[in-house]
N, C-alpha and C positions, 0 to 999 in steps of 0.2 A: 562544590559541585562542578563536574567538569563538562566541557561541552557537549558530549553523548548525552549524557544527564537532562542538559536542559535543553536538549533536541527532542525527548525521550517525553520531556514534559508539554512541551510545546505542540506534541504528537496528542498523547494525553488529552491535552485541552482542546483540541480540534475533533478527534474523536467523541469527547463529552459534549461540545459546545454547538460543532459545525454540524455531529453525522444524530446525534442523541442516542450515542454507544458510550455503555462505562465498560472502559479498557480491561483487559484480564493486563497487568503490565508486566509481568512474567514473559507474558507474547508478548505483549510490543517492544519489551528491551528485546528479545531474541531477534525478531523479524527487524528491529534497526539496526543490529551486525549484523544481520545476514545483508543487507544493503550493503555493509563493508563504506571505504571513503565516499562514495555518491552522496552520501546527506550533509557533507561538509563542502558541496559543489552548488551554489547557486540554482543553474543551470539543470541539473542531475537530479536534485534532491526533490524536483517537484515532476508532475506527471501532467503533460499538457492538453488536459481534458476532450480536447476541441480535434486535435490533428490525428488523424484516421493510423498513420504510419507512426504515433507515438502508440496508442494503443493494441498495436501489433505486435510494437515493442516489449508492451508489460505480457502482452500474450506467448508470446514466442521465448523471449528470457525466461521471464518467470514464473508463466504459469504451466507450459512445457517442458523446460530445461529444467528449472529448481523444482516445482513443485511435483515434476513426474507425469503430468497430467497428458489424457489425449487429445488432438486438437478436434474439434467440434462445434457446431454453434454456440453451445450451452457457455464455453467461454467469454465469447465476445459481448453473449448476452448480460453475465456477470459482472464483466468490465464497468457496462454501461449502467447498472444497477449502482455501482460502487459510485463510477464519475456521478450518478443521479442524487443516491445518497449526503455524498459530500457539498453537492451542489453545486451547478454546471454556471452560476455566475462566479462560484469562488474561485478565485484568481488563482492561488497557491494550493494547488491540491498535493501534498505531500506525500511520495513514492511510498516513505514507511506506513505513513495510513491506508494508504490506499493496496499495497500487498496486506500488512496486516488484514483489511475487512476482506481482501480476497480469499487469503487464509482459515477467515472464518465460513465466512459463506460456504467454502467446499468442504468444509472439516478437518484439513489438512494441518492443524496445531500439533498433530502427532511428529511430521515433518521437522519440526524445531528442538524435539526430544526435549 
């Protein structure tokens, strides 16, 4: 198993464990390349729930840029759905989970082809 793999589970299990979502994992290996190097970065790989300008961050890269989307409130309301979901004392909120449940929430799994 190589380390995509057991990032991909690791995802998996936080999904199952942290959000009480079972993974489609078709998407979540799609939506962890689509991250590219970032989930092999510390620093990168995780989404820092709390800071106003990281969340702009997931809005702006990824939910306008990659996923196509308009900017509006319904956005930043999702964001906070997902950081809620995941839960906002979990320390390590994981970029790939946290796109991946953005992904679903909009329906946007088309997006990954």
């Amino acid at each position: 198993m190589g380390k995509r793999d057991e990032l991909i589970a690791k995802y998996a299990d936080d999904l199952k464990n942290k959000c009480g979502i079972e993974p489609d994992m078709t998407l979540l290996e799609k939506v962890t390349i689509g991250c590219g190097p970032a989930i092999y970065n510390d620093d990168a790989s995780t989404v820092a729930g709390s800071q106003p300008e990281e969340l702009e961050t997931v809005k702006n890269n990824f939910l306008i840029k990659k996923l196509g989307m308009s900017d509006g409130p319904a956005l930043m309301d999702a964001i906070n759905s997902v950081i809620e979901t995941y839960g906002k004392s979990e320390r390590n909120k994981y970029r790939a989970v946290v796109y991946y449940m953005l992904t679903k929430h909009f329906g946007k799994e088309a997006h990954y082809g």
